[in-house]
TIVEX-680085 format. One record per residue (C-alpha): residue number from 1; residue in three letters; x, y, z. Coordinates in pm, whole numbers. Layout:
<nodes>
(NUM "ALA" (X Y Z)) ...
</nodes>
This chain:
<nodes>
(1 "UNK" (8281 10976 7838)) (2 "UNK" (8251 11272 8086)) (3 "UNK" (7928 11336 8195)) (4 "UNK" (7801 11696 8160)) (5 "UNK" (7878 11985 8320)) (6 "UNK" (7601 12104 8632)) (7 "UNK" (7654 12456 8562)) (8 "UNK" (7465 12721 8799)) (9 "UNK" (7484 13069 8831)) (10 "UNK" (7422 13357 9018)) (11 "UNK" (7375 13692 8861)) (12 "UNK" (7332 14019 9044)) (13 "UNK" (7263 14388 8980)) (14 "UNK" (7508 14597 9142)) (15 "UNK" (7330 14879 9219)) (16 "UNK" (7352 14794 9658)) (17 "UNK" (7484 14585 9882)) (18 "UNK" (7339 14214 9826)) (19 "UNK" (6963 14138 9984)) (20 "UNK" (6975 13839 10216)) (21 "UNK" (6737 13724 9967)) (22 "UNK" (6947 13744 9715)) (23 "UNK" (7209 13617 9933)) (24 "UNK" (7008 13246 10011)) (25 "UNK" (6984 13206 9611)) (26 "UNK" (7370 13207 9583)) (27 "UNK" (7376 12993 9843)) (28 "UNK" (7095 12745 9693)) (29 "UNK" (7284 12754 9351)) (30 "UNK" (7661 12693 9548)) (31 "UNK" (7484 12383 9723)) (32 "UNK" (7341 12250 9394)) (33 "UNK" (7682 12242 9235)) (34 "UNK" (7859 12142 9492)) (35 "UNK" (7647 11865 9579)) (36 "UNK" (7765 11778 9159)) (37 "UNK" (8075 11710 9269)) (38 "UNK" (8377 11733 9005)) (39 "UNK" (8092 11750 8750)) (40 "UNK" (7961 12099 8916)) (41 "UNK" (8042 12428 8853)) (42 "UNK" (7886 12752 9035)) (43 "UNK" (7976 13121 8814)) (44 "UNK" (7881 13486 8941)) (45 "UNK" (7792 13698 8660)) (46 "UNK" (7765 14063 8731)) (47 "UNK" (7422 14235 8582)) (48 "UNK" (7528 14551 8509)) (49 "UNK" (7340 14689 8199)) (50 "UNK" (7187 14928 8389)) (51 "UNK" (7407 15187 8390)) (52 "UNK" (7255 15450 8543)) (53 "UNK" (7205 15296 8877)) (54 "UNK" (7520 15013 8839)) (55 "UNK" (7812 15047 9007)) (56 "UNK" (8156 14928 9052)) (57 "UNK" (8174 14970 9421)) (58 "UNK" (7862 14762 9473)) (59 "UNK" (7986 14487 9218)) (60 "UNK" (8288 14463 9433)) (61 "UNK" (8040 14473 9764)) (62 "UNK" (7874 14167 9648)) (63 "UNK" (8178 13949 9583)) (64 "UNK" (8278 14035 9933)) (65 "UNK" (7948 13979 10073)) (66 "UNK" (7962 13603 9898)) (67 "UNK" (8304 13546 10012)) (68 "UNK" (8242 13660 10368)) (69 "UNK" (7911 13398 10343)) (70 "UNK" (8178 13116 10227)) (71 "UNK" (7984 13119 9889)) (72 "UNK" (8289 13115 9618)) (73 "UNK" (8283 13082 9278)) (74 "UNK" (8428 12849 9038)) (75 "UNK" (8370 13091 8754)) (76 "UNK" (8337 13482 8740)) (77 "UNK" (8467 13784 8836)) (78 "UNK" (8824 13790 9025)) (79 "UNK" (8808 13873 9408)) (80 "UNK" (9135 13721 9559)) (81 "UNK" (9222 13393 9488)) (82 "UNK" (8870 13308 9367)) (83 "UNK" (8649 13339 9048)) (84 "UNK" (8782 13356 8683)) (85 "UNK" (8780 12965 8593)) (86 "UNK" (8927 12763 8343)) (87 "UNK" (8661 12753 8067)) (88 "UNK" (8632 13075 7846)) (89 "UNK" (8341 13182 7884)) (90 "UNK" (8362 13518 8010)) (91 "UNK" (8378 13858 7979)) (92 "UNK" (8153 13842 8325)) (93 "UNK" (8035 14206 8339)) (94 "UNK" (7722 14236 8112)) (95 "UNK" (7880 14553 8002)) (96 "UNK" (8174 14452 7848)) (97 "UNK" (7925 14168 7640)) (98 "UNK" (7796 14452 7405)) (99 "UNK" (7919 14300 7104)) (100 "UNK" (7761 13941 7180)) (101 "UNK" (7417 14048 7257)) (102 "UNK" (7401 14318 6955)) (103 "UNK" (7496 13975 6770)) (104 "UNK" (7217 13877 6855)) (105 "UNK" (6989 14151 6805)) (106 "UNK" (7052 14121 6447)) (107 "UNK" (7036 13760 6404)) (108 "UNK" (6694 13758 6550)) (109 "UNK" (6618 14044 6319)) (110 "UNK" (6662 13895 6024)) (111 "UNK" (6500 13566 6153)) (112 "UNK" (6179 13784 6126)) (113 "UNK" (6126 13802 6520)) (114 "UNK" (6300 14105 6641)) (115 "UNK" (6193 14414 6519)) (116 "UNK" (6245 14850 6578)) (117 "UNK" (5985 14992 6750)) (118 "UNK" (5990 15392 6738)) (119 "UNK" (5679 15478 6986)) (120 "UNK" (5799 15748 7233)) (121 "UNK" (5775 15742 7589)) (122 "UNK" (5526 15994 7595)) (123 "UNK" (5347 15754 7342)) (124 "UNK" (5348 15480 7543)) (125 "UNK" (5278 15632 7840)) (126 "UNK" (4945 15770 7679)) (127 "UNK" (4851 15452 7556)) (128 "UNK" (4892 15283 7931)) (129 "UNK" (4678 15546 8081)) (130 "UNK" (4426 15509 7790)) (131 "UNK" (4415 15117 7889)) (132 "UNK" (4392 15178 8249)) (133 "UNK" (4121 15416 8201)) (134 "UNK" (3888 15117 8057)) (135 "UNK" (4056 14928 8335)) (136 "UNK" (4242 14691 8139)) (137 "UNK" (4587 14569 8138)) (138 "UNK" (4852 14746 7915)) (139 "UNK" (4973 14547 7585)) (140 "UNK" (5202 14675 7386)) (141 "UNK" (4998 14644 7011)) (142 "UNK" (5222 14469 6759)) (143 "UNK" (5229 14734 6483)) (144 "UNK" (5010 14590 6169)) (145 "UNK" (5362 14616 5932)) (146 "UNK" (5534 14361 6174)) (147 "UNK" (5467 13971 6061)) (148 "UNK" (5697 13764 6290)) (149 "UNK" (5960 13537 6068)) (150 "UNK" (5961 13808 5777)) (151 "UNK" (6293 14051 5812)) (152 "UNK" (6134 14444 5825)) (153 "UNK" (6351 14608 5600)) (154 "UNK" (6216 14947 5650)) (155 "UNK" (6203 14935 5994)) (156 "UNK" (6562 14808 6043)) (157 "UNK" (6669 15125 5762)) (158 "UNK" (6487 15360 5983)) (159 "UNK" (6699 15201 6259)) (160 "UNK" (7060 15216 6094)) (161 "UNK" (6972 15551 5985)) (162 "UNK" (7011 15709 6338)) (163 "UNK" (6621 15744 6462)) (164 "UNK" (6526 15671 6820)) (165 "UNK" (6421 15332 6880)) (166 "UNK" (6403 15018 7093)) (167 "UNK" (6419 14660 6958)) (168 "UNK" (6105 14422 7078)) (169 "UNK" (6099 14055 7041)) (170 "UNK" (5789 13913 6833)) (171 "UNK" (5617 13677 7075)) (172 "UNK" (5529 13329 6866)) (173 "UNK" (5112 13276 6866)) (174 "UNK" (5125 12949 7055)) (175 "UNK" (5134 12962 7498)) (176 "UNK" (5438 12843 7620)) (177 "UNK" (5522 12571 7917)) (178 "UNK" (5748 12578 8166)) (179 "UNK" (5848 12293 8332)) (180 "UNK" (5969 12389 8718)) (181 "UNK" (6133 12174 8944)) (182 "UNK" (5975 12277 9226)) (183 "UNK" (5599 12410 9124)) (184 "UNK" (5557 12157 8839)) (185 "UNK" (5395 12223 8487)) (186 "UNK" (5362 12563 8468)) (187 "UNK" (5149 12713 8159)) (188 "UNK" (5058 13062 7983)) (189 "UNK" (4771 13136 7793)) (190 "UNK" (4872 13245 7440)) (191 "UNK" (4877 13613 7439)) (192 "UNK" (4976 13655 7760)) (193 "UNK" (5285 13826 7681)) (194 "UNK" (5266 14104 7465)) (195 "UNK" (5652 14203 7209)) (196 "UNK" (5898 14300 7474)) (197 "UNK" (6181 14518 7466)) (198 "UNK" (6479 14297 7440)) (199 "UNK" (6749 14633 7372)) (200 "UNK" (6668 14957 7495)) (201 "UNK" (6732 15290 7339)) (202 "UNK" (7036 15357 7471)) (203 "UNK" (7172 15041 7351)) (204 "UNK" (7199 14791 7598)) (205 "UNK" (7017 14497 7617)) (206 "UNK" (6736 14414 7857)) (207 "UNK" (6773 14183 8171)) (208 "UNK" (6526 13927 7956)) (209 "UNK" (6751 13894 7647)) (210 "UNK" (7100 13920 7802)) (211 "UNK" (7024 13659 8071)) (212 "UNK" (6925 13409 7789)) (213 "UNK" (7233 13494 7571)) (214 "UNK" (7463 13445 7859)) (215 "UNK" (7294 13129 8017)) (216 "UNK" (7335 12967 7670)) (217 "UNK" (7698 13027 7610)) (218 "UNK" (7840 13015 7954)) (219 "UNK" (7677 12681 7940)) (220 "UNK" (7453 12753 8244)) (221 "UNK" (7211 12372 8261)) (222 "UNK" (6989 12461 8605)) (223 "UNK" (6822 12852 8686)) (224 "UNK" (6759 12874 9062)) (225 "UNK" (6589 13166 9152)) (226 "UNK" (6298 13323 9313)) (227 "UNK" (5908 13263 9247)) (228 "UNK" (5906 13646 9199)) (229 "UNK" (6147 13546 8845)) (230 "UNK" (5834 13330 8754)) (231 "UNK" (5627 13553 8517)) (232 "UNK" (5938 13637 8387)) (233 "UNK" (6010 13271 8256)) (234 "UNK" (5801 13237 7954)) (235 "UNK" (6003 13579 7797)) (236 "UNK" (6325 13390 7838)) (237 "UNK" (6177 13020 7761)) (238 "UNK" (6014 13166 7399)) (239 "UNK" (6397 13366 7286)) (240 "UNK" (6560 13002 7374)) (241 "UNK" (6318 12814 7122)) (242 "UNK" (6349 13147 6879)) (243 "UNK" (6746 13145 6858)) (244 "UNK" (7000 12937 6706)) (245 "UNK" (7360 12949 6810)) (246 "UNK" (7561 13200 6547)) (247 "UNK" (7892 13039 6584)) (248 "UNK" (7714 12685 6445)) (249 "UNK" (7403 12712 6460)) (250 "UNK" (7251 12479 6713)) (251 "UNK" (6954 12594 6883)) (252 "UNK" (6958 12715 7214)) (253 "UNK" (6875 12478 7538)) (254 "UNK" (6613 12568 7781)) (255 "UNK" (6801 12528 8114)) (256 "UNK" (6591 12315 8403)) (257 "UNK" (6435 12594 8613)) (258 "UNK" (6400 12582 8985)) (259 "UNK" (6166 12885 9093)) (260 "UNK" (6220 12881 9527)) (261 "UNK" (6000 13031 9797)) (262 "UNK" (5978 13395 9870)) (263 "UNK" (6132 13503 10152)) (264 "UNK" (5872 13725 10381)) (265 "UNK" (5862 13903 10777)) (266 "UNK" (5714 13703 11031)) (267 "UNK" (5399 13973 10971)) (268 "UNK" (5341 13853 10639)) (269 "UNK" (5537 14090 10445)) (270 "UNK" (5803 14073 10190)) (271 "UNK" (6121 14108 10321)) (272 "UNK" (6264 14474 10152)) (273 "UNK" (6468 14723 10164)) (274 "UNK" (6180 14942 10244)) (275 "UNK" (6160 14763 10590)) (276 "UNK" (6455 15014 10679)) (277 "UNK" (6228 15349 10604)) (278 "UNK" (5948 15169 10748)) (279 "UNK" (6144 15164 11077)) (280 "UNK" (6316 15487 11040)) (281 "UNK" (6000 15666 10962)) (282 "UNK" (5774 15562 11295)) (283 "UNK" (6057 15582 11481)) (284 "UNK" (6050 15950 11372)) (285 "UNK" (5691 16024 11365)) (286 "UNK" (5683 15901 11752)) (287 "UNK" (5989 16122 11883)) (288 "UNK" (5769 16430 11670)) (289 "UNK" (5506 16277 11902)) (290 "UNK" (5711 16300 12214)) (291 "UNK" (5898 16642 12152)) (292 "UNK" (5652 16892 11956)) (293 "UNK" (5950 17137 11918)) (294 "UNK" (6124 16885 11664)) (295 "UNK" (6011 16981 11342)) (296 "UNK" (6104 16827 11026)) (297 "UNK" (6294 17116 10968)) (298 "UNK" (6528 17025 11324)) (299 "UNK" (6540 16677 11202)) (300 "UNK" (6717 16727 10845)) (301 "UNK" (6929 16949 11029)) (302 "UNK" (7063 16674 11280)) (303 "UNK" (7040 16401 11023)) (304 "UNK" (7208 16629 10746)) (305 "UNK" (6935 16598 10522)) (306 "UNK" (6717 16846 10291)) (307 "UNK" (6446 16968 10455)) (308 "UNK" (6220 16896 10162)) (309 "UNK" (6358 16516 10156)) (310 "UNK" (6292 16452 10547)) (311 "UNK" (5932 16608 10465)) (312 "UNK" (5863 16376 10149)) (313 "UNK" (6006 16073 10383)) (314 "UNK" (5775 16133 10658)) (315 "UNK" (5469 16182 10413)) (316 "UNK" (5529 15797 10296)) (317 "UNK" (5614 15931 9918)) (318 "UNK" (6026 15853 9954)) (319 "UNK" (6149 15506 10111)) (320 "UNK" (6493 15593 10043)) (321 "UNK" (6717 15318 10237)) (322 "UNK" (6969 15662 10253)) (323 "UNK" (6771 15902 10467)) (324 "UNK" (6670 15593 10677)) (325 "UNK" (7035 15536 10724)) (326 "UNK" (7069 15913 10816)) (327 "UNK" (6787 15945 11013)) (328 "UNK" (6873 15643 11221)) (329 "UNK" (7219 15794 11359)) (330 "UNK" (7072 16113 11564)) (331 "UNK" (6720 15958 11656)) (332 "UNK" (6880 15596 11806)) (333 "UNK" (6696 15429 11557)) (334 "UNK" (6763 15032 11517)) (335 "UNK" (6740 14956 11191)) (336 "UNK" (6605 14640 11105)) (337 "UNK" (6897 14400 10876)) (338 "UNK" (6802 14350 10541)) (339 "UNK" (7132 14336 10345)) (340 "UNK" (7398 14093 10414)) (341 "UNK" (7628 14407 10525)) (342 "UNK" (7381 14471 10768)) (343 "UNK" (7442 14113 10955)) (344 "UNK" (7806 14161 10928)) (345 "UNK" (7835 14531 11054)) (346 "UNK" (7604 14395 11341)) (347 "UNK" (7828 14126 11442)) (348 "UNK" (7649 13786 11319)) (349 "UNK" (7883 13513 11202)) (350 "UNK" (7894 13388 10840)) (351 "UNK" (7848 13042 10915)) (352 "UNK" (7515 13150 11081)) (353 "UNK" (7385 13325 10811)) (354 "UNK" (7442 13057 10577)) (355 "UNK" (7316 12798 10793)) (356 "UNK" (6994 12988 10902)) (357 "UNK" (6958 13077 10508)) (358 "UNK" (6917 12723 10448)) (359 "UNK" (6634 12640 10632)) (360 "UNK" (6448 12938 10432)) (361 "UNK" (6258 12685 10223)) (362 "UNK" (6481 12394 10271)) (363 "UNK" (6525 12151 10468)) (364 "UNK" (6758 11816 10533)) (365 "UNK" (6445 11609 10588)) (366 "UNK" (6646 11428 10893)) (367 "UNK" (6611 11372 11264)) (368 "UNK" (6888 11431 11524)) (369 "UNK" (6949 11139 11777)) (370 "UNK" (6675 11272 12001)) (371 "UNK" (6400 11285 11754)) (372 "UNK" (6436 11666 11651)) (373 "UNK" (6452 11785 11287)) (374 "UNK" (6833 11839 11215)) (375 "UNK" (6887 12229 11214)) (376 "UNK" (7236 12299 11275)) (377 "UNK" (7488 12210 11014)) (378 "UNK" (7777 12319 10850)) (379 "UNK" (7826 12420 10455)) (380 "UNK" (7978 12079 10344)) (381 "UNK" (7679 11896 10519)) (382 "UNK" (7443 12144 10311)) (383 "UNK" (7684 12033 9963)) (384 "UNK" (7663 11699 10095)) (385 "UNK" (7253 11696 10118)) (386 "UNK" (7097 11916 9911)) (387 "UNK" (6865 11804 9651)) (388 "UNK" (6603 12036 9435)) (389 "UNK" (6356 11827 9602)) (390 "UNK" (6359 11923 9960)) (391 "UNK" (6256 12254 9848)) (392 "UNK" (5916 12361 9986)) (393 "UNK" (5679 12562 9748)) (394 "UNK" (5538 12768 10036)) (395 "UNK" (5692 13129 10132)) (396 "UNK" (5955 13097 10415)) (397 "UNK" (5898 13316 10675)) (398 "UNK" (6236 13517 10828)) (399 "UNK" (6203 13446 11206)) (400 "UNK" (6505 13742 11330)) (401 "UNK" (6430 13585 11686)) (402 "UNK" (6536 13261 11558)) (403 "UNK" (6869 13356 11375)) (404 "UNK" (6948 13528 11680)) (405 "UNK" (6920 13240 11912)) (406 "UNK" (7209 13050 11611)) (407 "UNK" (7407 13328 11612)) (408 "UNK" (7419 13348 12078)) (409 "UNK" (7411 12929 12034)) (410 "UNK" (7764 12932 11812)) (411 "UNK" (7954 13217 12040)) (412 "UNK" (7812 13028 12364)) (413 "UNK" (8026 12729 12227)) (414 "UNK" (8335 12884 12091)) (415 "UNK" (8653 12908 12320)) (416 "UNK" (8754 13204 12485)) (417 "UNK" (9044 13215 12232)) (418 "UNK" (8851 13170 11923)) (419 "UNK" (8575 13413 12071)) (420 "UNK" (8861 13667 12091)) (421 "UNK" (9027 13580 11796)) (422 "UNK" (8685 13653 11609)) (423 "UNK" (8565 13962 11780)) (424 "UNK" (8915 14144 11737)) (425 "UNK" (8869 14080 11287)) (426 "UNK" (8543 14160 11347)) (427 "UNK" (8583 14497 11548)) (428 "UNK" (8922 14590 11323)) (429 "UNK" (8666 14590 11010)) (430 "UNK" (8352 14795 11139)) (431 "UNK" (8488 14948 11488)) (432 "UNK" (8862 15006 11416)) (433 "UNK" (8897 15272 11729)) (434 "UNK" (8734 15100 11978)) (435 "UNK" (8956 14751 11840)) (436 "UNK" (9246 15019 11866)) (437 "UNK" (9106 15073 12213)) (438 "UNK" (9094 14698 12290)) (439 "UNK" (9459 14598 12194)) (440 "UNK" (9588 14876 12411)) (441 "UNK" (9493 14667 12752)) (442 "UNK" (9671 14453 12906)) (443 "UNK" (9645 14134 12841)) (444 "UNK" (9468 13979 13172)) (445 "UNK" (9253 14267 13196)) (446 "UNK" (9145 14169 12846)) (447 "UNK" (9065 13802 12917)) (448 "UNK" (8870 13872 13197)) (449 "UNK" (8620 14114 12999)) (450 "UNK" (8597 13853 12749)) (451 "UNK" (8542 13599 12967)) (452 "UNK" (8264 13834 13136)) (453 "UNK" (8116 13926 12804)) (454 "UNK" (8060 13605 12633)) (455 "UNK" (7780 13439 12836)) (456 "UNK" (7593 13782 12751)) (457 "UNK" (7691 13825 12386)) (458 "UNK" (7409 13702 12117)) (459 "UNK" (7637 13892 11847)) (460 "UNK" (7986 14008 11788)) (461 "UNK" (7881 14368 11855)) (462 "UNK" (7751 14287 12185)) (463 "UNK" (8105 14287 12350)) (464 "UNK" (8093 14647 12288)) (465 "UNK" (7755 14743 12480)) (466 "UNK" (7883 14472 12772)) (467 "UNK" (8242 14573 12795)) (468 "UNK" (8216 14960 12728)) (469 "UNK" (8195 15083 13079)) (470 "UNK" (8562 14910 13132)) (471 "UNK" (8702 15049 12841)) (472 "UNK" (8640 15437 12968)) (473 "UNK" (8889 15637 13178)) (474 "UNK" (8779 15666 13555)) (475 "UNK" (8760 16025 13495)) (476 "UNK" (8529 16006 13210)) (477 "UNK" (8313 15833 13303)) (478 "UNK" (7934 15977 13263)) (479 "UNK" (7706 15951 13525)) (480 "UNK" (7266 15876 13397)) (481 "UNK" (7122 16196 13507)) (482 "UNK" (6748 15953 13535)) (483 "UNK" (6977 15696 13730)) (484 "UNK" (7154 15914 13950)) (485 "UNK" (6781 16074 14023)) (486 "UNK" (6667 15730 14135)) (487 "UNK" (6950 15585 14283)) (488 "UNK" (7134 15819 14446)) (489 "UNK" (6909 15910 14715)) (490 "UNK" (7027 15993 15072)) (491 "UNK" (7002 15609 15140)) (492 "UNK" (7136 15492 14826)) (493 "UNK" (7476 15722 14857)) (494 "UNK" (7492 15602 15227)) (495 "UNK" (7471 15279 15102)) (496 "UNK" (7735 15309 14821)) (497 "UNK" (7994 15508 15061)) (498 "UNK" (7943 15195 15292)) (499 "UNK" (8024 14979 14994)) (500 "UNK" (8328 15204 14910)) (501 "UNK" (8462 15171 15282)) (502 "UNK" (8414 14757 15334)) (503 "UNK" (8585 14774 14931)) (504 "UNK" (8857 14949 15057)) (505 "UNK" (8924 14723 15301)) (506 "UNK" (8955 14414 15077)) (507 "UNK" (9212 14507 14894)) (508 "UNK" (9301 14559 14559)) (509 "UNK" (9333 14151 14419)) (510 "UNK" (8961 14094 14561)) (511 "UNK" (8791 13873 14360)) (512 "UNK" (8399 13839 14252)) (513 "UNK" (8277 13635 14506)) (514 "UNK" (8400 13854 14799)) (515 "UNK" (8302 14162 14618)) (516 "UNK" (7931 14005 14630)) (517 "UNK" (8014 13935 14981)) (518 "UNK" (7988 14267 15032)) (519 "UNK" (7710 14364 14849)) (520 "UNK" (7509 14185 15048)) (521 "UNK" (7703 14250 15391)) (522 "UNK" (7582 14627 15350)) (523 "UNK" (7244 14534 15252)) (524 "UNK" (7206 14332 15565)) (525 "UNK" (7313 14553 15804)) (526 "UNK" (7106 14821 15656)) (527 "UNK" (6800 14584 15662)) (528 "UNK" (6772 14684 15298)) (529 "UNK" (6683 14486 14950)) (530 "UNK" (7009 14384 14767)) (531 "UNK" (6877 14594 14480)) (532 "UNK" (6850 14881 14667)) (533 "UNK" (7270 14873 14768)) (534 "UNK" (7319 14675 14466)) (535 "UNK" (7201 14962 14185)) (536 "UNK" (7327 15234 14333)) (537 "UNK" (7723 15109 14333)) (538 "UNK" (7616 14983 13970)) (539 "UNK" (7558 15337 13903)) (540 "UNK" (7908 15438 14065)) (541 "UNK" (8084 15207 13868)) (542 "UNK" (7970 15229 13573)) (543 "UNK" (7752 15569 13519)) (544 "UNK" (7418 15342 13453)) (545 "UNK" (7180 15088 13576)) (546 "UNK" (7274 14756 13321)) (547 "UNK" (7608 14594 13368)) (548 "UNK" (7685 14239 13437)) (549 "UNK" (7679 14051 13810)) (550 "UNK" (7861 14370 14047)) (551 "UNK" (8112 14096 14172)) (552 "UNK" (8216 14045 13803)) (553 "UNK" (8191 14401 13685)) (554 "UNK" (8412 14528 13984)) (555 "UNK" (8663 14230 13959)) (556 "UNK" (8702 14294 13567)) (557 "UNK" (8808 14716 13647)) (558 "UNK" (9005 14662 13947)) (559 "UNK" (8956 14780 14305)) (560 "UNK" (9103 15083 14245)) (561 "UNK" (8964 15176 13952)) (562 "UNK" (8624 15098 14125)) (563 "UNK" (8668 15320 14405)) (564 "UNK" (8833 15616 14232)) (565 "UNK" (8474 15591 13998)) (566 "UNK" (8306 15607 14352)) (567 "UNK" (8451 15907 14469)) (568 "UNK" (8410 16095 14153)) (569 "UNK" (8013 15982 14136)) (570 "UNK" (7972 16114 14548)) (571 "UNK" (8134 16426 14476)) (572 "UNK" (7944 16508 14168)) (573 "UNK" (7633 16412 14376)) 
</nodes>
């Protein structure tokens, strides 16, 4: 006899691009079924009942996101060649599960424990003030006709007959227990949990009721998810032991619940979305600082926002992840990554990201041949080792310094080839002209960039910043107004026409070693600091101060281009 299914499942809202947060569940819940074996199955399910802020393109978003991550599914929504399994247990949009969970509406209606409930918003909201007021905490009050296990007939007429109404779920008297993998016994008081909406007015069921329809007949056995799901449990855990199955009638199964560690800054706070206007917003506030003529009004205009919007964002009162995105463009704002889109546009590798998701409250529990704790591993080691019980019950903190140590570590020991064979799919997805750009050169001009840009790339994106000075015409070429000021002094253009001269003379196949020769030939004879020959011709070459080792940068453009970048910087002088 076959053994059971493992079933997990990940279900988002697609209404943005996926958290990282979210991102380290799917990966948890992946791990857990693959570490199952044959027996283990891992399903996406797409949330999508809200339908004013769901959206196709972000559904699709997601699935990409996971596949990117190396997260597939055995069950779920269709994205190439993975998801939609063999058992039937779809549809996989809430959305298109209408029918089901108004099923169930009813059944638990005339089981006496869902019932109409015609307050109006205005109603309710009156009713929370009044409580806050005597600072207490909102309940909804049960209405005195409702007795839980007797069918309201006059509320469910009143329903049918077209009048505005949600449908709440009549919480049973007792407390209810949850037993949690990870945090133990977990208990709450009787009371605690006032009727809840399980189907809104508009007629779509609630995240609460259509999460414990679906885990029940998609056969889902373990919930991983965040402690932030916790208070949420005894909702879901009290509709299990109130339904019966309508196509038999067994009762429903509480699934084994695994609530993980929040994921939080290294300053203590929770990892958000809102970290993005946080940034956005001093960044702003400090160039109003620096520049009193830029007004909020001059911002919107160069971000191409409302002025009203910019002024509301500034004032705290709007963290909209949009404007920050706007606002980040014109005022060279850094944005901090949040969403997985964010690590991919900035050139982190999937494997990474998984890998440093891992340790976010998990851990192998092993030592490395020289005594360390085993950090670095792969996906099928994580299928291989995971177990519910190497998870911590304290809040992982996200250490961005640490990831981007991985991220340098992996590219510092891929090959040239496989460094260039992941930059170019990289740069063809998020910088298609400049990958345009890259193609165009010839191919041992191109291996010598790369080979001068990978020792000083901690990302993908990096080869960009390193390699851009190459990639410009010796014509265009823009010379630092600030580093022309500082460099190009009498004695510093003295010193880079000397450099031009002994170039000249080395003809055009020097390499980097005599090209430092000669860097410090001319500071020598002009009894000068290397620095003070050495910036200056950095400036010539390149139109700024940063660039990698002279010998290298000079060697990777070409002699000629070199010098003909020269003469255009003395002239301008």
């Amino acid at each position: 006899m076959n053994p059971e299914p493992i079933v997990t499942r990940f279900a988002p809202s697609p209404t943005g691009h996926l958290h990282i947060g979210g991102a380290r569940t799917a990966l948890f819940c992946w791990a857990f079924a693959r570490h199952a074996g044959p027996n283990g199955r891992f399903m996406i399910r797409i949330e999508d009942t809200d339908q004013a802020r769901s959206s196709d393109e972000s559904a699709r978003g997601i699935l990409e996101d996971l596949a990117w991550l190396g997260i597939t599914w055995d069950d779920g929504p269709v994205l190439g060649d993975i998801g939609r399994g063999s058992r039937p247990v779809g549809p996989y949009f809430q959305a298109q599960r209408l029918d089901i969970y108004n099923r169930y509406v009813e059944h638990l209606g005339r089981l006496g424990r869902a019932y109409p409930a015609f307050e109006t918003a205005d109603e309710l909201d009156a009713a929370r003030r009044a409580a806050a007021a005597q600072k207490k905490t909102f309940k909804y009050p049960r209405p005195a006709d409702v007795r839980p296990g007797e069918f309201n007939e006059a509320r469910w007429r009143r329903a049918a007959a077209g009048e505005p109404h949600v449908v709440r779920f009549a919480m049973p008297p007792e407390g209810i227990r949850v037993h949690d993998s990870i945090l133990g016994e977990v208990k709450f008081a009787p009371g605690e949990v006032d009727d809840f909406v399980i189907r809104k007015a508009d007629g779509f069921p609630t995240y609460h009721f259509a999460v414990v329809i679906d885990d029940e007949l998609m056969g889902v056995t373990h919930v991983l998810r965040a402690q932030e799901h916790l208070m949420n449990t005894p909702r879901h855990v009290a509709l299990q032991q109130a339904l019966t199955r309508t196509d038999g009638g067994a009762p429903f199964r509480t699934p084994v619940y695994a609530h993980m560690p929040l994921i939080f800054n290294m300053d203590g706070g929770k990892m958000s979305k809102r970290d993005k206007a946080k940034a956005a917003r001093a960044a702003l506030k400090a160039a109003m600082q620096k520049d009193p003529a830029l007004t909020p009004a001059l911002a919107a205009a160069r971000a191409g926002l409302a002025e009203s919007a910019v002024a509301e964002f500034l004032a705290g009162t709007s963290d909209a992840v949009e404007f920050a995105e706007a606002l980040a463009g014109p005022f060279a704002v850094a944005l901090p990554e949040v969403e997985v889109w964010d690590y991919r546009r900035s050139g982190y590798l999937p494997e990474v990201i998984t890998n440093f998701l891992a340790l976010l409250g998990w851990s192998p529990g092993m030592k490395s041949p020289d005594g360390k704790d085993v950090e670095k591993f792969d996906m099928e080691f994580l299928a291989r080792h995971f177990s519910l019980e190497r998870i911590g019950r304290g809040n992982a903190k996200f250490d961005r310094v640490k990831l981007l140590s991985f991220n340098a570590d992996a590219i510092a020991a891929m090959t040239d080839d496989r460094f260039s064979e992941r930059f170019q799919t990289w740069a063809d997805e998020h910088e298609p002209e400049f990958a345009r750009r890259w193609r165009a050169l010839q191919a041992p001009r191109r291996s010598a960039l790369l080979r001068l840009a990978r020792p000083r790339c901690k990302t993908l994106r990096d080869l960009i910043r390193v390699v851009e000075f190459a990639m410009v015409a010796d014509e265009a070429v823009a010379f630092d107004p600030a580093a022309v000021a500082k460099h190009l002094t009498p004695p510093g253009r003295d010193a880079l026409a000397a450099f031009a001269q002994r170039l000249r003379a080395l003809g055009p196949n020097a390499d980097a070693a005599a090209i430092d020769a000669v860097v410090a030939a001319v500071a020598a004879e002009r009894n000068a600091k290397l620095g003070e020959v050495a910036q200056p011709v950095r400036v010539g070459i390149t139109g700024g101060t940063v660039s990698p080792p002279l010998g290298e940068t000079v060697a990777a453009i070409g002699v000629a281009s070199a010098l003909r970048r020269i003469e255009r910087c003395l002239q301008a002088r």
